[in-house]
VMD Tcl script that draws the C-alpha trace (Angstrom):
set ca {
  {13.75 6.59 -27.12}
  {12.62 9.47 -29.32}
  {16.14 8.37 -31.91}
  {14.52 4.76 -32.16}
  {10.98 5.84 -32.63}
  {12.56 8.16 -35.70}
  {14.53 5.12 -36.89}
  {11.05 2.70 -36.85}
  {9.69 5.95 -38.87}
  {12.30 6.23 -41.41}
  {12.48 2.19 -41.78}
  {8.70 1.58 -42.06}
  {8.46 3.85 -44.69}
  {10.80 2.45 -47.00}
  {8.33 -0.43 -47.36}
  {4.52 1.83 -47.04}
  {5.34 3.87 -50.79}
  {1.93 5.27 -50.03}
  {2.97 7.34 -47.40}
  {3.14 10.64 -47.41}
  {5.59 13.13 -45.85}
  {4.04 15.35 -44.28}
  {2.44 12.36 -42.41}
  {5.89 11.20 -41.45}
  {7.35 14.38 -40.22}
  {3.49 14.71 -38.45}
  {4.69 11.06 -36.57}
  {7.66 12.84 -35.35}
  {6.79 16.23 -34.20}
  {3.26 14.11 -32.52}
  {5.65 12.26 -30.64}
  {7.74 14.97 -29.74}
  {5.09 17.06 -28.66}
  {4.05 13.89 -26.18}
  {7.59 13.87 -24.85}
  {8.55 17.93 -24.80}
  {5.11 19.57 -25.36}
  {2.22 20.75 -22.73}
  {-0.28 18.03 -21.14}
  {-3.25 19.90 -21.78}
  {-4.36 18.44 -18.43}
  {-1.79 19.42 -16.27}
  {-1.94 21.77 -13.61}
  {-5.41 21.19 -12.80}
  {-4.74 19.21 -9.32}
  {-3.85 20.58 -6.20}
  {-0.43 20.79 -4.05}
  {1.94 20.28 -6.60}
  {4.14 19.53 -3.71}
  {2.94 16.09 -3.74}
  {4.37 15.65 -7.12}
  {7.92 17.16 -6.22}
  {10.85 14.62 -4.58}
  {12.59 15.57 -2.06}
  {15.64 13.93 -3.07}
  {17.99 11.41 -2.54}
  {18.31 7.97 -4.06}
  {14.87 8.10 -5.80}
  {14.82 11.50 -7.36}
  {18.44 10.36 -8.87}
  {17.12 7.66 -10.92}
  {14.27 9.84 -12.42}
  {11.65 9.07 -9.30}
  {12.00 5.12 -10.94}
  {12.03 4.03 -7.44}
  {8.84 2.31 -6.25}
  {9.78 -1.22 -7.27}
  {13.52 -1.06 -5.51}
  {12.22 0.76 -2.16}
  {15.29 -0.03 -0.45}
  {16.03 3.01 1.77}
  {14.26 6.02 3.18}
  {13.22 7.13 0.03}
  {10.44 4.96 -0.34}
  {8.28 6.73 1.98}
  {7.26 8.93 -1.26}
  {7.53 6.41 -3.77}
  {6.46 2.42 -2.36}
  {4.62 2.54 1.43}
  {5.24 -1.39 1.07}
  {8.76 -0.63 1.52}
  {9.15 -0.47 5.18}
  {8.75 -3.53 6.06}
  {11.65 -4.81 3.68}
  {14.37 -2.77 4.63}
  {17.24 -3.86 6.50}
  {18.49 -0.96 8.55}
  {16.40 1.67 10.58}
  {17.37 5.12 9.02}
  {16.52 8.48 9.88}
  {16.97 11.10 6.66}
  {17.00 15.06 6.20}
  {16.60 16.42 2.67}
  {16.97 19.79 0.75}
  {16.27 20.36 -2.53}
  {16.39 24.11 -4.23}
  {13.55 23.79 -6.56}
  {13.10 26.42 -9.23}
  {14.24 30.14 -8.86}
  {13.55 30.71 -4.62}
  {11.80 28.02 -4.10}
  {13.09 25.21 -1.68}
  {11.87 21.93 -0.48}
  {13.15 20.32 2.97}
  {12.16 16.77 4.45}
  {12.98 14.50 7.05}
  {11.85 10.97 7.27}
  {12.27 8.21 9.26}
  {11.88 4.16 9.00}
  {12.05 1.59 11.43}
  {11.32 -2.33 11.46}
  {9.91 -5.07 13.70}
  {10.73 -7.93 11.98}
  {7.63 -8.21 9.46}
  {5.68 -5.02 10.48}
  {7.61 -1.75 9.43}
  {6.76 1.49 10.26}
  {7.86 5.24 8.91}
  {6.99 8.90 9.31}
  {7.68 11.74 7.19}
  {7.24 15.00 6.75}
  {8.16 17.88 3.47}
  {8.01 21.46 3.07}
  {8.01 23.71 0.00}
  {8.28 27.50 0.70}
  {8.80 30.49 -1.80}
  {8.76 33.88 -1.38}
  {5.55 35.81 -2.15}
  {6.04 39.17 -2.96}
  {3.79 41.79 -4.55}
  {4.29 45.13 -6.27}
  {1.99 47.77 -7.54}
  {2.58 50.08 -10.30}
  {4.77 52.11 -9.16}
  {7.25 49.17 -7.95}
  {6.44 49.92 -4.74}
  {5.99 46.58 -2.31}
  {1.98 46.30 -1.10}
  {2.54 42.63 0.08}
  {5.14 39.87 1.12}
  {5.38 36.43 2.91}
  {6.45 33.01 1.51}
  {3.33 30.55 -0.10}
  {4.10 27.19 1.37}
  {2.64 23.73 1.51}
  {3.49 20.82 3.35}
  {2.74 16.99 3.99}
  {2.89 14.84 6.72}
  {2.82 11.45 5.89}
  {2.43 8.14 8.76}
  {3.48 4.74 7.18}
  {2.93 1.24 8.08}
  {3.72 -2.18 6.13}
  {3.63 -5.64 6.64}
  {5.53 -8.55 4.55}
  {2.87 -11.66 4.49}
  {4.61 -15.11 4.41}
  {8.12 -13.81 4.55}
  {10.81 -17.37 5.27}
  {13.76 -17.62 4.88}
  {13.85 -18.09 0.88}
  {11.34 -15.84 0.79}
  {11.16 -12.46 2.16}
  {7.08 -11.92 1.79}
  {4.95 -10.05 -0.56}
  {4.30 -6.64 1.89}
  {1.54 -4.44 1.45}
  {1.48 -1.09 2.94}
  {-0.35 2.41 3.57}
  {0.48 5.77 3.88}
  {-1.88 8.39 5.90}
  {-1.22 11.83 4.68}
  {-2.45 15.51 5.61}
  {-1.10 18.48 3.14}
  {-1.59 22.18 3.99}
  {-1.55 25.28 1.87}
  {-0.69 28.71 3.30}
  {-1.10 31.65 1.52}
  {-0.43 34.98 2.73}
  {-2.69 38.01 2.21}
  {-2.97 39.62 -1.04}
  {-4.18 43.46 -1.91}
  {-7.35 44.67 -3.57}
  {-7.59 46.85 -6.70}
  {-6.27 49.68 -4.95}
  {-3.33 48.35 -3.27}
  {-4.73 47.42 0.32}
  {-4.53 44.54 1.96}
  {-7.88 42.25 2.01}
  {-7.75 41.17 5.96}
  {-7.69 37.30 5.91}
  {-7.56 37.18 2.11}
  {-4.84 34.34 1.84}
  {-7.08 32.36 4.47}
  {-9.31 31.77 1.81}
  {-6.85 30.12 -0.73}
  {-5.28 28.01 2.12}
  {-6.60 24.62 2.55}
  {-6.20 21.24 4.74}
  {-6.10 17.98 2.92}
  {-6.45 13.95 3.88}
  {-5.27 11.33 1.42}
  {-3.81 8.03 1.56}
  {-1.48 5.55 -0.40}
  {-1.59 2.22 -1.03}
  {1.32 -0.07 -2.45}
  {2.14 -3.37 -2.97}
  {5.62 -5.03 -3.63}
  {7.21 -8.35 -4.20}
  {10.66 -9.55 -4.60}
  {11.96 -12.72 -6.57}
  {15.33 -14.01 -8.08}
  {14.95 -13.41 -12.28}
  {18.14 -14.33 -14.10}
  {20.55 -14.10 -11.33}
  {23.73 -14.11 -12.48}
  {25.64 -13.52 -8.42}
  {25.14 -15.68 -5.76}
  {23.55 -14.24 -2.99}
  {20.91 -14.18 -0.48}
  {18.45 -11.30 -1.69}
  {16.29 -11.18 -4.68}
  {17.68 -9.68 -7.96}
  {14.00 -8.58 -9.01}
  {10.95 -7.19 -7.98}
  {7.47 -5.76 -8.99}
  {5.54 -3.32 -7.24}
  {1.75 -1.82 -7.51}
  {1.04 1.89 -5.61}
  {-1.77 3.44 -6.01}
  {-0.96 7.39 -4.72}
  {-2.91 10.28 -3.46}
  {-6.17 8.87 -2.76}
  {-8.76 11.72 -1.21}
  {-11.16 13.85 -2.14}
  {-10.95 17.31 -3.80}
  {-9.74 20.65 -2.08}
  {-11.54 23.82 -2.94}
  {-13.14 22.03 -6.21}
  {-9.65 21.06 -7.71}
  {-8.70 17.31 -7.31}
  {-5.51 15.77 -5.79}
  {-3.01 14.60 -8.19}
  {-4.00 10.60 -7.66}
  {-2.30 8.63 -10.09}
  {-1.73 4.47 -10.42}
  {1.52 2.98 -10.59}
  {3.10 -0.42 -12.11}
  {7.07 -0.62 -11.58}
  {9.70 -3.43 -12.31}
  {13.01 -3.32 -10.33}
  {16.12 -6.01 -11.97}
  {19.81 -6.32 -10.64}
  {21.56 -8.34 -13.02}
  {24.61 -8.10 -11.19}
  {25.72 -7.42 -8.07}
  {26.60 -3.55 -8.54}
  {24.01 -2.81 -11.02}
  {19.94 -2.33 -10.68}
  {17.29 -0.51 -13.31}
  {14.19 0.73 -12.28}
  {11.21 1.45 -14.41}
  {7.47 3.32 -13.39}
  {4.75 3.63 -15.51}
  {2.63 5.89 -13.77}
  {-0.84 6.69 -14.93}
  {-2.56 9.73 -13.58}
  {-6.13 9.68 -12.37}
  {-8.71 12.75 -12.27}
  {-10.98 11.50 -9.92}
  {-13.44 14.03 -10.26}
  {-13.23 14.01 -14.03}
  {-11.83 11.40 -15.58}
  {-11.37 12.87 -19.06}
  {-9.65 15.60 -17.45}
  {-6.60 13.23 -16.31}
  {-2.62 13.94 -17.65}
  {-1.07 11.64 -20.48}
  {0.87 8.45 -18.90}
  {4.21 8.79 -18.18}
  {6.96 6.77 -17.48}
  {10.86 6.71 -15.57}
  {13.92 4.79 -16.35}
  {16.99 4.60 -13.88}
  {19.90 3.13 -13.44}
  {21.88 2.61 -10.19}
  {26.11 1.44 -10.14}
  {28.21 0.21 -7.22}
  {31.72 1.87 -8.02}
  {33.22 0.66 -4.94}
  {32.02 -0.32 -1.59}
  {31.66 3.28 -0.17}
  {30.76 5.00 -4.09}
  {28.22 4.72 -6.34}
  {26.62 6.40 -9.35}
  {23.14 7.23 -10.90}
  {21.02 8.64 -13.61}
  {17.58 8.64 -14.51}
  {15.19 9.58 -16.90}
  {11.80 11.06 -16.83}
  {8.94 11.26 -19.37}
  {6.41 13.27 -18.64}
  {4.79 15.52 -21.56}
  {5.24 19.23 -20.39}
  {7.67 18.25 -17.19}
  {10.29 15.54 -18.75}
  {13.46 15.67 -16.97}
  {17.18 13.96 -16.68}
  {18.76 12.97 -12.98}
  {22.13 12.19 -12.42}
  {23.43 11.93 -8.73}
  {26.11 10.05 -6.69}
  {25.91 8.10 -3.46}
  {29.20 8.55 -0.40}
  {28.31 5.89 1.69}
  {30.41 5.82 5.02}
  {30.42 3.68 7.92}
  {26.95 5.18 9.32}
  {26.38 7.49 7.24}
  {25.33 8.43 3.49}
  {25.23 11.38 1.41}
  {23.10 11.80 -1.56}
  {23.75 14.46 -3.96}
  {21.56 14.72 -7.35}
  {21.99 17.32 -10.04}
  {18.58 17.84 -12.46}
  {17.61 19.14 -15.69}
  {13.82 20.03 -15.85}
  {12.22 20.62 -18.85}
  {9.12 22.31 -17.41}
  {7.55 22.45 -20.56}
  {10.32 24.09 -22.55}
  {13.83 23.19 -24.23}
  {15.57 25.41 -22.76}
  {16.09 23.69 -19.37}
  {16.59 24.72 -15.19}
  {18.62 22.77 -13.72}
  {18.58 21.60 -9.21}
  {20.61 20.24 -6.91}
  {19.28 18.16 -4.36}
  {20.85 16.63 -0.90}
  {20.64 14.34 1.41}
  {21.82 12.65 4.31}
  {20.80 9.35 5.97}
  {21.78 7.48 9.02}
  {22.20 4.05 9.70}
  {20.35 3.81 12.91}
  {20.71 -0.05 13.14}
  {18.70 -3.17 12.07}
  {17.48 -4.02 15.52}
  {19.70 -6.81 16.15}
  {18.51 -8.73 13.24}
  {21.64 -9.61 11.19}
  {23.19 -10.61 14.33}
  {20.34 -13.27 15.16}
  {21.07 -14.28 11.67}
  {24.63 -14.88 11.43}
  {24.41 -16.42 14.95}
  {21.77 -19.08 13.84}
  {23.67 -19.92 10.43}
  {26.85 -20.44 13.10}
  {24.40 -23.01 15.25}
  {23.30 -24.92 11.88}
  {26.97 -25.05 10.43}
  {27.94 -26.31 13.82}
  {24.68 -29.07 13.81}
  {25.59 -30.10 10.28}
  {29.43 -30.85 11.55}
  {27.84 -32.68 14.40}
  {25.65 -34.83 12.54}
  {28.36 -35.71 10.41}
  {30.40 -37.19 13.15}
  {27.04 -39.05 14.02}
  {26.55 -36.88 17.16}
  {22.87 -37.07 16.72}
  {22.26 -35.41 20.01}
  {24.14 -32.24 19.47}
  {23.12 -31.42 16.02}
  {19.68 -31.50 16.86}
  {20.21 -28.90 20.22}
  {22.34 -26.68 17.80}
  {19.48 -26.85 15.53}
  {16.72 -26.34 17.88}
  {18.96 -23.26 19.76}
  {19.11 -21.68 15.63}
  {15.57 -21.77 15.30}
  {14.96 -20.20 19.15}
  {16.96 -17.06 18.26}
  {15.72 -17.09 14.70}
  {12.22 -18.31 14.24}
  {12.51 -18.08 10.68}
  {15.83 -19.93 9.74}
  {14.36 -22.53 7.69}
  {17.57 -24.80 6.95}
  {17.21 -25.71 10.61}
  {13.88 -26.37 10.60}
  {14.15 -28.71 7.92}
  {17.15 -30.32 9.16}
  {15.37 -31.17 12.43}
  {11.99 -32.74 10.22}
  {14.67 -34.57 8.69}
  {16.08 -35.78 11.70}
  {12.57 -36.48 12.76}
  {11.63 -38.80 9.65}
  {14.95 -40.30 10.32}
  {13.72 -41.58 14.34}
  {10.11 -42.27 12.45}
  {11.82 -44.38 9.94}
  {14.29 -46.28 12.34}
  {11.21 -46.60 14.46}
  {8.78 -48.52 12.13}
  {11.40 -50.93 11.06}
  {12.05 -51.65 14.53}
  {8.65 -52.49 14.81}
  {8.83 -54.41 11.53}
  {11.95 -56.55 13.46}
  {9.66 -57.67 16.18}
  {6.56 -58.77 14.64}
  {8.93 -60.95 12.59}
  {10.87 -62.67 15.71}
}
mol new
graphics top color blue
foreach p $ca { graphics top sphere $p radius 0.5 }
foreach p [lrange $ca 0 end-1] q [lrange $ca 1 end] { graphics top cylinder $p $q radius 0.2 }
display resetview
């Protein structure tokens, strides 16, 4: 992005003579500064955790994730996305953060038919360790903070063509531990740590919607979506604000094995709105290799925290390992770089699929039925489709049809015997 910027630069110029150079060079290092420099806003939420992934498919294409939402991984990105997903799963997650500092999760999803719900919870922990002036160790323990996080979702008007526009919440709690710290003189202050520790309430809100955009494969789900989340939603801790922020995202599959993902996120001080960070936005890219393989990378900017995600996906039979390796700026070009795992399992779909294919057997079976003018059958292996899936619209239609067909034959009957 920041090559084509410099090539608009560079081109524009050629045709403004009145500009001067150190006003073009100034357009460059501004824009630089946006991408690589320090938000002078940042750090002034609370429980940075909130802003850290814990891994898997969304943190390997750059956190651009809220709009796709199609595994376990939504729970921190889209709370809409629970009630679109096709398989129960149950995750675990580590991620080594910077220097000692380590992140684990575990989440799980599950879905009953429109309604979907999820729990979650992640842990950061570091060592805390302090020395006096002599090198000697006063104090130790590891600062942590954690959040729990309850989902629910529900997809409004899903059918068969369509699969609904879902709206969900999350309900989280975050906690802060600090252990004690010493006093000017190297002692201990009893209970000191209790007073930097704090218990939080928020909540998320998200919206997403899936559609077919350019298709260019033929099958049954949508190649596009949009999604709306609005994150972190509470009220201050200890006079610093939560890290709130609004979210617009666009998800696109061209083809089969390929999707991009983009976020534009815009953070929100709500107790001072002047106070809140720059926009940023994330670009990823997803690629089926083969049926059990597939590759990622992503790309996030963020002025003062811009980073690049690359990761692969081993998907066996019920199980699927996620692997991501990241470069984070943190404010500097010289970057530190993460590797992040995780592991999800397929814990079923609830029998869902198999209603499915079973009802698409019963309305292949009515159609050859009807076509042999078995009127009869076709509309029992229609009306058996729709018992074991309510929603299997061809069937319903083909039974209205059959329906307007007896109406029809019925009024010209009628017609015959005012006639004669």
């Amino acid at each position: 992005m920041a090559v084509f910027l410099a090539i608009w630069i560079i081109f524009s110029s050629q045709f403004t003579p009145h500009i001067e150079a150190q006003d073009f060079y100034g357009n460059i290092a501004e824009y630089l500064n946006n991408i690589y420099g320090i938000d002078e806003n940042a750090g002034l939420t609370a429980f940075p955790v909130l802003n850290i992934p814990m891994g898997g498919r969304a943190e390997g294409m750059g956190t651009a994730f809220s709009a796709i939402a199609d595994d376990i991984s939504f729970i921190e990105s889209n709370p809409a996305g629970s009630s679109m997903l096709n398989k129960s799963e149950l995750a675990f997650f580590h991620n080594n953060w910077i220097a000692d500092t380590n992140i684990e999760g575990i989440a799980y999803s599950i879905r009953f038919m429109d309604l979907g719900l999820a729990a979650g919870f992640k842990w950061l922990y570091t060592p805390f360790t302090e020395y006096n002036i002599y090198a000697e160790r006063v104090s130790n323990g590891y600062y942590s903070e954690g959040v729990f996080t309850l989902n629910a979702s529900y997809s409004f008007l899903s059918s068969f063509y369509f699969p609904g526009f879902s709206v969900g919440m999350n309900l989280k709690g975050a906690f802060r531990i600090m252990p004690d710290y010493t006093d000017d003189w190297d002692v201990i202050i009893e209970d000191s740590g209790s007073s930097q520790s704090a218990l939080m309430l928020m909540a998320d809100v998200g919206f997403l919607v899936r559609f077919n955009l350019l298709k260019f494969f033929i099958a049954r789900e949508k190649n596009a979506s949009i999604a709306f989340v609005i994150r972190n939603i509470g009220p201050s801790s200890m006079s610093e604000p939560l890290p709130s922020a609004i979210n617009a995202a666009f998800s696109f599959r061209p083809v089969r094995p390929l999707i991009f993902g983009f976020d534009f996120t815009f953070p929100v001080n709500l107790q001072e709105m002047s106070l809140s960070e720059k926009m940023h936005m994330a670009f990823g890219v997803s690629a089926n290799v083969t049926r059990f393989l597939s590759m990622r990378t992503g790309l996030l900017l963020k002025p003062g925290s811009s980073r690049i995600s690359i990761g692969s996906e081993i998907n066996f039979e019920k199980v699927t390992i996620d692997v991501n390796y990241t470069l984070d700026l943190l404010t500097q070009l010289q970057p530190m770089n993460r590797i992040s795992l995780g592991v999800r399992f397929d814990m079923g779909d609830r029998g869902r699929s198999q209603n499915t294919n079973r009802a698409e057997e019963l309305f292949l079976l009515g159609l050859e039925a009807y076509s042999r003018g078995n009127i009869p059958d076709a509309k029992l292996c229609w009306e058996e489709a729709l018992r074991i899936d309510p929603k299997y619209d061809p069937a319903r239609e083909s039974l209205e049809m059959l329906q307007n067909r007896e109406d029809l034959i019925q009024r010209i009957e009628d017609l015959y015997r005012l006639e004669f």
